[in-house]
N, CA, C and O atoms as a GROMACS GRO file, in nm:
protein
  256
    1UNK      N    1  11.296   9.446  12.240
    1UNK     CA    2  11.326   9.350  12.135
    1UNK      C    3  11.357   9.213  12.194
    1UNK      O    4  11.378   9.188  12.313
    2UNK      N    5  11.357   9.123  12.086
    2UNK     CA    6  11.399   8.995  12.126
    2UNK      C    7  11.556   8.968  12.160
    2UNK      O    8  11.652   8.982  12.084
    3UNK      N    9  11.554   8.927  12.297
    3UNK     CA   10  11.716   8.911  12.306
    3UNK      C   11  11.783   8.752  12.307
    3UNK      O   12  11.693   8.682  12.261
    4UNK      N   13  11.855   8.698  12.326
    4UNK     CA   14  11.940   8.620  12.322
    4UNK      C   15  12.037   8.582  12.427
    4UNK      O   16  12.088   8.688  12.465
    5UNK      N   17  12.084   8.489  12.488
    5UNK     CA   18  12.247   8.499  12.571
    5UNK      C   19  12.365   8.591  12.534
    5UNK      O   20  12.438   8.642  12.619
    6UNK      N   21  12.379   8.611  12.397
    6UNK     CA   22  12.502   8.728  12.377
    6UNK      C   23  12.384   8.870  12.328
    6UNK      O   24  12.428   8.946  12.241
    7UNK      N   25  12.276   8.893  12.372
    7UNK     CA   26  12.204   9.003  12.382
    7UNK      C   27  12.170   9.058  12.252
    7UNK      O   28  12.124   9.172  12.247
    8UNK      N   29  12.185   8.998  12.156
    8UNK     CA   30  12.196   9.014  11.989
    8UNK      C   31  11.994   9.037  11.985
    8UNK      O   32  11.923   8.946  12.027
    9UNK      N   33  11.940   9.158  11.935
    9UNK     CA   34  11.802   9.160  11.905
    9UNK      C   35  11.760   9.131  11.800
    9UNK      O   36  11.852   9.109  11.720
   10UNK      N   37  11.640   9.117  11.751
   10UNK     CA   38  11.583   9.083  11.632
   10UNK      C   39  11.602   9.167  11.515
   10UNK      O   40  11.600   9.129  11.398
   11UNK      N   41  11.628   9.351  11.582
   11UNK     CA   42  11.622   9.416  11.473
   11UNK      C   43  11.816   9.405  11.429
   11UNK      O   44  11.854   9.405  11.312
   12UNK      N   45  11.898   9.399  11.533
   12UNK     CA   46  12.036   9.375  11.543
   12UNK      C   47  12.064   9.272  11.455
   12UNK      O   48  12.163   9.282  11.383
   13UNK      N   49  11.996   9.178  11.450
   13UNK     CA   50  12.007   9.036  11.348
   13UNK      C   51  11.928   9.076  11.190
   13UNK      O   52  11.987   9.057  11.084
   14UNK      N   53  11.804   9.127  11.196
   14UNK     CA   54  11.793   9.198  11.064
   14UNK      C   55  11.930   9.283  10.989
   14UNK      O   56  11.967   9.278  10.872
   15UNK      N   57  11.976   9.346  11.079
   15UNK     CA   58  12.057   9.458  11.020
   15UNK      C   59  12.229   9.381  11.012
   15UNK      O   60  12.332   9.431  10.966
   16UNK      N   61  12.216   9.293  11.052
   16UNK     CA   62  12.336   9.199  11.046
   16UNK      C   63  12.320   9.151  10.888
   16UNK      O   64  12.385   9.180  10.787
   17UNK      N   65  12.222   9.078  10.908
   17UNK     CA   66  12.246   8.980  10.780
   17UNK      C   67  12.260   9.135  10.633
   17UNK      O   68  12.328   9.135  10.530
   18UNK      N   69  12.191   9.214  10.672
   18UNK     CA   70  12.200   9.319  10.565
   18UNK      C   71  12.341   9.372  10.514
   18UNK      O   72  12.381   9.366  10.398
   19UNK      N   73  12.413   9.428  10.634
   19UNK     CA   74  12.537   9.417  10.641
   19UNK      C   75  12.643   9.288  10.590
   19UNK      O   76  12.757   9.320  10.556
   20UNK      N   77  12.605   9.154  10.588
   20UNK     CA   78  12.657   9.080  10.472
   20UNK      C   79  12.590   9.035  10.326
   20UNK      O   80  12.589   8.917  10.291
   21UNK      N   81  12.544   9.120  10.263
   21UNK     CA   82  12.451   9.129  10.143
   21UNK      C   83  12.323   9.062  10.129
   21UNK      O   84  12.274   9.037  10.019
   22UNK      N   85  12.266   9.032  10.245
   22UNK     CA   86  12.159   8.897  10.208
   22UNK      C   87  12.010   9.019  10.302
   22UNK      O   88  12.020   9.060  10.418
   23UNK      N   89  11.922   9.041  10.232
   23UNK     CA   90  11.836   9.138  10.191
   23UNK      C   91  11.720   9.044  10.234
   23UNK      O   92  11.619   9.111  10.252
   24UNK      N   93  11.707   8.956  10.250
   24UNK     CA   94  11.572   8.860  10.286
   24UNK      C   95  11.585   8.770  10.402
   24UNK      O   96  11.698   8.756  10.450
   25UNK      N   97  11.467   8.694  10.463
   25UNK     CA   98  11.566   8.579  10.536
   25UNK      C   99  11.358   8.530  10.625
   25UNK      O  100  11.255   8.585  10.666
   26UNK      N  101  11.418   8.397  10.605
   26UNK     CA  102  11.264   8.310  10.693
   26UNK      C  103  11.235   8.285  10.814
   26UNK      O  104  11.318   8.244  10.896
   27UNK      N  105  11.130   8.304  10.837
   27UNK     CA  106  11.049   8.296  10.940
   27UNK      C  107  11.123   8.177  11.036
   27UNK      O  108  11.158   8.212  11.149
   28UNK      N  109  11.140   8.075  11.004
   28UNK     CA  110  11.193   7.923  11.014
   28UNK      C  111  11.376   7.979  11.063
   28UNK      O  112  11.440   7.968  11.167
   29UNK      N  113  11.400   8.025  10.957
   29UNK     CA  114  11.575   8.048  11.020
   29UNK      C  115  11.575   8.156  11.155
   29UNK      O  116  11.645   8.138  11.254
   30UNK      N  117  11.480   8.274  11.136
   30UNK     CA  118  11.469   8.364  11.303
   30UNK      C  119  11.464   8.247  11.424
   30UNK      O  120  11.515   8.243  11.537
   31UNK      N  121  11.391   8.168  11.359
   31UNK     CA  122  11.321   8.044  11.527
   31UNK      C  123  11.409   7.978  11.530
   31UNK      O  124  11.418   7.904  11.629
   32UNK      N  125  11.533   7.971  11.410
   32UNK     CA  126  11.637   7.845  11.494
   32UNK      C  127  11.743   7.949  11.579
   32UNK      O  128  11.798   7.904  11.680
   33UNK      N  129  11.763   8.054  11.545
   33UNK     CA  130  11.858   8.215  11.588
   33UNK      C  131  11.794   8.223  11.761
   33UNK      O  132  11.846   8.222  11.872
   34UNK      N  133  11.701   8.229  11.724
   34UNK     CA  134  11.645   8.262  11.858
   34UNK      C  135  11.563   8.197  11.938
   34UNK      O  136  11.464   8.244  11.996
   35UNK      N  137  11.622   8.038  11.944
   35UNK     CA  138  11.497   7.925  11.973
   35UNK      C  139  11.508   7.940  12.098
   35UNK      O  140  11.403   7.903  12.152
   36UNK      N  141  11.588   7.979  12.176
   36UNK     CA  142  11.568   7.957  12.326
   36UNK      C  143  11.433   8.089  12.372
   36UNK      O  144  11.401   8.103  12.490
   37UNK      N  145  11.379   8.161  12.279
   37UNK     CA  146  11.276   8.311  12.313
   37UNK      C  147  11.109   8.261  12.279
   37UNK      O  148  11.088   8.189  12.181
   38UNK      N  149  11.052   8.283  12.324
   38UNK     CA  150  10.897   8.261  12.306
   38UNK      C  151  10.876   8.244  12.200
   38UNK      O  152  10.981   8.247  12.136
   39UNK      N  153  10.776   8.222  12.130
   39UNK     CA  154  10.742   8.248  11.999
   39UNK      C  155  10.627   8.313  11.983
   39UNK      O  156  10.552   8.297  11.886
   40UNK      N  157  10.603   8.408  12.100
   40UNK     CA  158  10.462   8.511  12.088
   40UNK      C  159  10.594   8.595  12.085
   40UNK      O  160  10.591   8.652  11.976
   41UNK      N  161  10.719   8.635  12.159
   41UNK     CA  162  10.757   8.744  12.160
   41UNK      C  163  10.810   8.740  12.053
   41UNK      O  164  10.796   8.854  12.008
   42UNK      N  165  10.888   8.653  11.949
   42UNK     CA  166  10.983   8.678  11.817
   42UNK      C  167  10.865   8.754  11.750
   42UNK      O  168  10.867   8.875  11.725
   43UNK      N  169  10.740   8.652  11.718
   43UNK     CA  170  10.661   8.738  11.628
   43UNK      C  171  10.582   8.882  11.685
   43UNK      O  172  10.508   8.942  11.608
   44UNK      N  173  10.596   8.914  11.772
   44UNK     CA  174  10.623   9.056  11.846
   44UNK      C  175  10.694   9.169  11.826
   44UNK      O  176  10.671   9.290  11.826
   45UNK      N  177  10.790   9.095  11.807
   45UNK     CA  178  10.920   9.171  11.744
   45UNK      C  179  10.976   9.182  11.632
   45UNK      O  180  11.081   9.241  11.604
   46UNK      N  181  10.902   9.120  11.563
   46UNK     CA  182  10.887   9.112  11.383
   46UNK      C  183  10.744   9.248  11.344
   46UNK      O  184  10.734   9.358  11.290
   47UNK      N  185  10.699   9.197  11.380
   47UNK     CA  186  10.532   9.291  11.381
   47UNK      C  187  10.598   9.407  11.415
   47UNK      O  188  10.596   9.494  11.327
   48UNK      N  189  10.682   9.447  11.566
   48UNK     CA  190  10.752   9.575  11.577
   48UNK      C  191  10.818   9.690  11.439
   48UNK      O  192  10.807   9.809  11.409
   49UNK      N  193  10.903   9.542  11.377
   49UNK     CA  194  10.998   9.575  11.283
   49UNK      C  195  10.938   9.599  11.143
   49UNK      O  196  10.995   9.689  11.081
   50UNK      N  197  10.872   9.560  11.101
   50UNK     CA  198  10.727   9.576  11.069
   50UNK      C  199  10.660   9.718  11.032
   50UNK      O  200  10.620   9.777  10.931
   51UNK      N  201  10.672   9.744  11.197
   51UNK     CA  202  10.559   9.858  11.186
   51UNK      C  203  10.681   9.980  11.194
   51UNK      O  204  10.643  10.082  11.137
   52UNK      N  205  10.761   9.987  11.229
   52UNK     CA  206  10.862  10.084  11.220
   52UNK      C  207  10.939  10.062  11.027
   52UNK      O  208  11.031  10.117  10.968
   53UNK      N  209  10.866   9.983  10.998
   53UNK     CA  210  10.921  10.001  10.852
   53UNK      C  211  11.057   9.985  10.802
   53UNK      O  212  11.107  10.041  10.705
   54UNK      N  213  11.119   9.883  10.896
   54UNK     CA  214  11.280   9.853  10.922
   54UNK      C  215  11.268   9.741  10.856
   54UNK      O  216  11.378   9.729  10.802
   55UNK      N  217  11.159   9.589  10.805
   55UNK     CA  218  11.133   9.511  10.726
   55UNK      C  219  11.037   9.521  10.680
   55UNK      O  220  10.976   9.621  10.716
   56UNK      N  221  10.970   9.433  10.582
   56UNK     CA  222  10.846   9.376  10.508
   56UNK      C  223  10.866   9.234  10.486
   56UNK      O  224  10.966   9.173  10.445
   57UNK      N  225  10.739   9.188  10.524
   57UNK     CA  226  10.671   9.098  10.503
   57UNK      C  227  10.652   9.048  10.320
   57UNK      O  228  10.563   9.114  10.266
   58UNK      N  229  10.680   9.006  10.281
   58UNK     CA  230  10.650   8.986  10.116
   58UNK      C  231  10.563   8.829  10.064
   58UNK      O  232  10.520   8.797   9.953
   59UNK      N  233  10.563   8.777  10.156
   59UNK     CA  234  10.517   8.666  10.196
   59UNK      C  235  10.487   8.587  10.297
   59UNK      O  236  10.594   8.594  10.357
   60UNK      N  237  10.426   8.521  10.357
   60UNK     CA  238  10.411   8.450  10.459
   60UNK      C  239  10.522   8.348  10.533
   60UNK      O  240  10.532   8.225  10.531
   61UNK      N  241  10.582   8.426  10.582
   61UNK     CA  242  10.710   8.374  10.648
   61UNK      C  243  10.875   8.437  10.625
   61UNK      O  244  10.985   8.430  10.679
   62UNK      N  245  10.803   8.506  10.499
   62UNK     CA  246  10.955   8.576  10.436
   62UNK      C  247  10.940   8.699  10.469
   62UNK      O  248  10.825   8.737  10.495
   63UNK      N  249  11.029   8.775  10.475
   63UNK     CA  250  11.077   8.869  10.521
   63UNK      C  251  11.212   8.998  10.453
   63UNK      O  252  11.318   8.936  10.462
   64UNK      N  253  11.241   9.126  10.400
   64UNK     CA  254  11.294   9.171  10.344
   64UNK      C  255  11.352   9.268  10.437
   64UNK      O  256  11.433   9.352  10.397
   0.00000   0.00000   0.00000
């Protein structure tokens, strides 16, 4: 997964924001979370999350 300086992953940050009621979240807010990480690997690790069926895609950039 995508990590960070305090080691926080992409699916760790999905399941965060879930844990404070907010069920969606943009493409645009992941890249400011995790701007110091590639941007082949975030969307790597979205596609992961994705395919393990841990989010959906509902739109182009949004995310559930």
């Amino acid at each position: 997964m995508v990590a960070i300086k305090n080691k926080k992953t992409l699916e760790s940050y999905a399941r965060d924001l879930l844990s404070q009621g907010k069920y969606g979240f943009a493409l645009d807010e992941v890249r400011k979370v995790f701007s110091s990480q590639n941007w082949v690997a975030i969307k790597s690790a979205l596609k992961r999350l994705v395919n393990k069926e841990q989010i959906i895609s509902i739109h182009k950039g949004y995310y559930l």
